[in-house]
N, C-alpha and C positions, 0 to 999 in steps of 0.2 A: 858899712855900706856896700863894698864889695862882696861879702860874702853875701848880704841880704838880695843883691843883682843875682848873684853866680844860682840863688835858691830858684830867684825868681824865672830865669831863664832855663833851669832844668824842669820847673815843673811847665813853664810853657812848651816845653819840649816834650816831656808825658803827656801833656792834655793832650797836644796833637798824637799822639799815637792812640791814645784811649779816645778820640772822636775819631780817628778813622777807624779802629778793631769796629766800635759799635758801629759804625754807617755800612759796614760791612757785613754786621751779625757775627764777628767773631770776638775772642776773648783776650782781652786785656789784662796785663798782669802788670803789676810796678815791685821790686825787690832791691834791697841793701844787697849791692855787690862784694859787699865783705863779709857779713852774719848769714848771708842767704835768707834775713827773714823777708816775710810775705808784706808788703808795704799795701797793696792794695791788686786787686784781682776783681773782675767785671763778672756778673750774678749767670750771665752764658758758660759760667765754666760744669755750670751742674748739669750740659746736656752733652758735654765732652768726658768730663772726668767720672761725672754719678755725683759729686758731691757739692754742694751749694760753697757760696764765697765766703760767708761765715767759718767753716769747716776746715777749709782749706786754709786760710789764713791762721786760727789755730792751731793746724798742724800743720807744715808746710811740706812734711815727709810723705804728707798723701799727693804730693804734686810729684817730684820724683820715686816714691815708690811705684808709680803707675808706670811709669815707663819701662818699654820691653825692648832689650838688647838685639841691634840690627846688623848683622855681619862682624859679631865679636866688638859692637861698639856701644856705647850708649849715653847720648848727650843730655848736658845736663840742663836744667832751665832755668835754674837758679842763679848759675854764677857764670863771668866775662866769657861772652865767646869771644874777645879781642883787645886788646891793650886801646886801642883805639879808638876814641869820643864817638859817638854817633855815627857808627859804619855798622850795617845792618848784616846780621848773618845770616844764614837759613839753613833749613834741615826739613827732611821730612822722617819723620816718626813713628814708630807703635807703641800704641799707650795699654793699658786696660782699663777698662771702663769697672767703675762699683762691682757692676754684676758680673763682672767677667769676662765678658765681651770685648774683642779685641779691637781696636778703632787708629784709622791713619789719621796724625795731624802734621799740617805744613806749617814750623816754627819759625820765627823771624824775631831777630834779637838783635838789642846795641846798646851798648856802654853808654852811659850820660856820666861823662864826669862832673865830680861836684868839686868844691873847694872848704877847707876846713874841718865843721863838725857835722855840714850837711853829708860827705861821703858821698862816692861814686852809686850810681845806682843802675839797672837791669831793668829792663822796658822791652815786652817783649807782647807778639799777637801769636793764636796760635787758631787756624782756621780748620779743619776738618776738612780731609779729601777723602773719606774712607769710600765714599758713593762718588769719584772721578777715580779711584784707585781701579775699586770694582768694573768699572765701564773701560778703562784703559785696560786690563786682562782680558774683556769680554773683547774687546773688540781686537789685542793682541789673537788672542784664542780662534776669533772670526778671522782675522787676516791669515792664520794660520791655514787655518779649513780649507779658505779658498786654494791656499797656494798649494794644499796637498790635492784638489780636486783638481786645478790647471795642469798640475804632476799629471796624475791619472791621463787624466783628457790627450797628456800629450803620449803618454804610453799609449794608451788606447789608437792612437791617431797612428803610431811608427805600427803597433800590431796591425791593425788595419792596411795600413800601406804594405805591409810586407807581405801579406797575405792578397793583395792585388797585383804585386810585382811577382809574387810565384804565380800567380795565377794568367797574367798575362808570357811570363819566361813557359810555362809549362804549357798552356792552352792555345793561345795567339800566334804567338811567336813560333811554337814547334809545329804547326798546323800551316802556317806560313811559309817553313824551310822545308816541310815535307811537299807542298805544292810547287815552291819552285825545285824540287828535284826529278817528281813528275816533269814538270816543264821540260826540264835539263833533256831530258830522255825525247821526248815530241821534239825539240828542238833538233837532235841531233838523227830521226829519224826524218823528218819534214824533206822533201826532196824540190818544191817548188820553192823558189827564190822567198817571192812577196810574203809569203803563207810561214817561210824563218824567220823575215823579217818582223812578223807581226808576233811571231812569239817572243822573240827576242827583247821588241818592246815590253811583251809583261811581265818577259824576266825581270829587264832592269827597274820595270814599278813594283814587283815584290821584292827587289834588294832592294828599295828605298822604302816599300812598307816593313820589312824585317829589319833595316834599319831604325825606324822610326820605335816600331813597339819595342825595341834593346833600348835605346834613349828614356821612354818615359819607364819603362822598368829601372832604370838608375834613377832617374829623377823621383819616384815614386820611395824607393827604397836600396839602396846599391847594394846587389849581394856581396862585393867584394869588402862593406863594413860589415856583417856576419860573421863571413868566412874567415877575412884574413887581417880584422882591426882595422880601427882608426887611420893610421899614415897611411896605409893603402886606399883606403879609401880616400883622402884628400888630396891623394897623388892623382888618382881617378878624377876629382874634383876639378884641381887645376887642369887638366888637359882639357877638360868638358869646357872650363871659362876661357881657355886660353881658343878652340871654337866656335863659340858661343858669342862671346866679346872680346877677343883677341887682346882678353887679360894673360898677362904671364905671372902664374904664380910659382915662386918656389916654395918650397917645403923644406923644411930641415928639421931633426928629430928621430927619436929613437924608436924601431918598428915592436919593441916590448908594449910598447901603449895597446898593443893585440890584447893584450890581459884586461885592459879595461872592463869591467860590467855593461854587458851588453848597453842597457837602457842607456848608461852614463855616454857610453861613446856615440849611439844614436843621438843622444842631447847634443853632446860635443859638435857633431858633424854639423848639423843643422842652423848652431851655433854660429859653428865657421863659415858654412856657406852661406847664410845671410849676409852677414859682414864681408864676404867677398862680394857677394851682388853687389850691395851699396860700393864700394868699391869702383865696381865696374861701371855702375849706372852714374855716379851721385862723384867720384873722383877726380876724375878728367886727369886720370893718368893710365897708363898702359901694362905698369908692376905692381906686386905686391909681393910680400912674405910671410911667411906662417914659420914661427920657430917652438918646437915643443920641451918642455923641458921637465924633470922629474926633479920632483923637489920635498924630498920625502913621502908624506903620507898626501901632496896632490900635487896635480900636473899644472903646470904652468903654460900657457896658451899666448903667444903673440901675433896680433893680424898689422903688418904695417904698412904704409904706404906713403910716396912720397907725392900725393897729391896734392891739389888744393887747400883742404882743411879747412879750420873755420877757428873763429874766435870762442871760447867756449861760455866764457862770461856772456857774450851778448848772444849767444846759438841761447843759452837756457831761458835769457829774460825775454825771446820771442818766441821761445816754443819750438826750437828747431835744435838738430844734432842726436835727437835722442827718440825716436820716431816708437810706432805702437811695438815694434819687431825687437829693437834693439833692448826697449822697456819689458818686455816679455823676457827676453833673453837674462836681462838684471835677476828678474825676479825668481824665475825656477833658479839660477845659481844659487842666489840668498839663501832661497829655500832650501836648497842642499850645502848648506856649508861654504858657500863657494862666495866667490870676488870677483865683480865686474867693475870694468875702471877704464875711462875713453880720456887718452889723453892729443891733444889736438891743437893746434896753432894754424891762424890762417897765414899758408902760403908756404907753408916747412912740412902738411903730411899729418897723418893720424897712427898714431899707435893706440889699439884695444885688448886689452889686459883681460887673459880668463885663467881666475885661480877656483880649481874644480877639486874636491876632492875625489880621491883612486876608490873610494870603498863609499857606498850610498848606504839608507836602511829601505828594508822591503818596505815598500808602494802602501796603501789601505787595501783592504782584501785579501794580500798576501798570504797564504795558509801557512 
């Protein structure tokens, strides 16, 4: 009586798994977890394997022989993925198909233990992903595209700006300093009071237009990230915020980061100085730090702050802490190798983690 129960409740145990394979379109198989033979297999398996359920059952070597080794490994479908009764395992697979054709399936296996002479048995679906396989590459492949074409764009963007920053240092600016030197000279020639006076005035409006065009030529492009790297130029950074918004930022860090690849240190700056804006604007505090660190083959970037801060569980479930700027900023690092990581508590301050690597590969176009 007990064993005639123990029967009766494994095969209610198979049905259910062979009415869900079929409500789903995929293939049902039932196997002795001891002999590995083919107890019963669902007539879908001739559009996975090539061979009909007759076939297969007959020989059951055409069911593992199809299977193609995935990373030095290759699972078997015949026998226990686990000592344990009805706990379902899974796998995703390469098989070959009759004709040769190579095809993913998504396996899902479990033990039914039996009692007696009925024996432990192997109940397994096996669904075909070869067409989501395909579309998950394609659309890896797409995400890919774009994130080398956002690269580009933003090269294109620093070439551009830098090519407006000389243009405005060489053109604007020099054009500007040679009229107030003129000035200088009528100034010091002028013999009527009022008539000094009024030049005087537009001396001091071309030192604050000569002023002005040096500012957005740093804002545009800072030639001292060019000429003399990264730290320098975020030393220049801080002094500009600590003007600007009467942030004080420190810097601490090694001035070898000058080695950096150009493009990479343009990324970097841009990086940083966003994350200090938000800082200054979005903090409600008056410090921050930047600490740089060399860490074999990439540089390790810290922006900290003992602000405000925020909850990050509940910043993400409403759509806040991680705005279009900072999401950009994730992305090109991904893109290159790199690591974005915002750690943050409301009311203790934010720390933002950029792990970049030192050496990039050339751009698209690159000759």
């Amino acid at each position: 009586m007990v064993q005639e129960e123990c029967t009766q409740q494994v095969q209610r145990i198979a049905d259910g798994f062979r009415q869900l394979a079929e409500s789903l379109g995929d293939v049902f198989w039932l196997a002795d977890a001891k002999t590995a033979r083919l107890l019963y297999i669902s007539p879908g398996c001739e559009e996975i394997w090539g061979y009909t359920a007759s076939e297969m059952r007959a020989r059951p070597d055409l069911f593992e022989a199809a299977l193609q080794e995935e990373d030095g490994r290759c699972v078997s479908l015949l026998f226990a993925p686990s000592s344990r009764p009805a706990r379902p395992h899974s796998d995703e697979i390469r098989i070959r198909h009759r004709d040769g054709e190579e095809r993913w399936v998504r396996v899902r296996k479990a033990l039914l233990k039996g009692r007696g002479a009925l024996g432990d048995r192997i109940a397994g679906i096996a669904e075909e992903t070869t067409a989501e396989r395909q579309a998950r590459d394609q659309l890896r492949e797409g995400r890919g595209a774009l994130c080398d074409l956002a690269t580009e764009l933003v090269l294109a963007e620093e070439h551009e700006r830098r090519n407006l920053a000389n243009d405005l240092h060489d053109g604007l600016t020099q054009t500007l300093c040679m009229a107030k030197l003129e000035l200088s000279h009528l100034v010091h020639q002028e013999r009527d009071a009022e008539g000094c006076a009024h030049l005087t005035a537009i001396a001091r409006g071309l030192d604050q237009s000569i002023d002005a065009a040096r500012s957005i030529t740093f804002q545009l492009s800072p030639p001292v990230l060019h000429d003399f790297g990264l730290i320098s130029a975020l030393e220049w950074l801080a002094e500009d915020l600590d003007k600007r918004f009467g942030l004080d930022v420190t810097i601490n860090g090694s001035h070898s980061a000058r080695h950096l690849e150009e493009r990479l240190s343009a990324m970097l700056f841009r990086s940083v100085r966003e994350l200090l804006i938000n800082v200054a604007k979005h903090a409600r505090t008056d410090r921050a730090q930047v600490h740089l660190e060399w860490l074999g083959p990439q540089l390790r970037i810290e922006v900290t702050d003992k602000g405000r801060g925020f909850l990050q569980d509940s910043a993400r479930e409403h759509g806040v802490g991680e705005g279009f700027g900072l999401a950009s900023i994730r992305r090109r690092l991904e893109h290159l190798g790199g690591h974005f990581e915002i750690l943050s508590s409301a009311g203790r301050g934010t720390k933002v983690i950029i792990l970049a690597p030192t050496a990039i590969a050339a751009p698209i176009g690159t000759p």
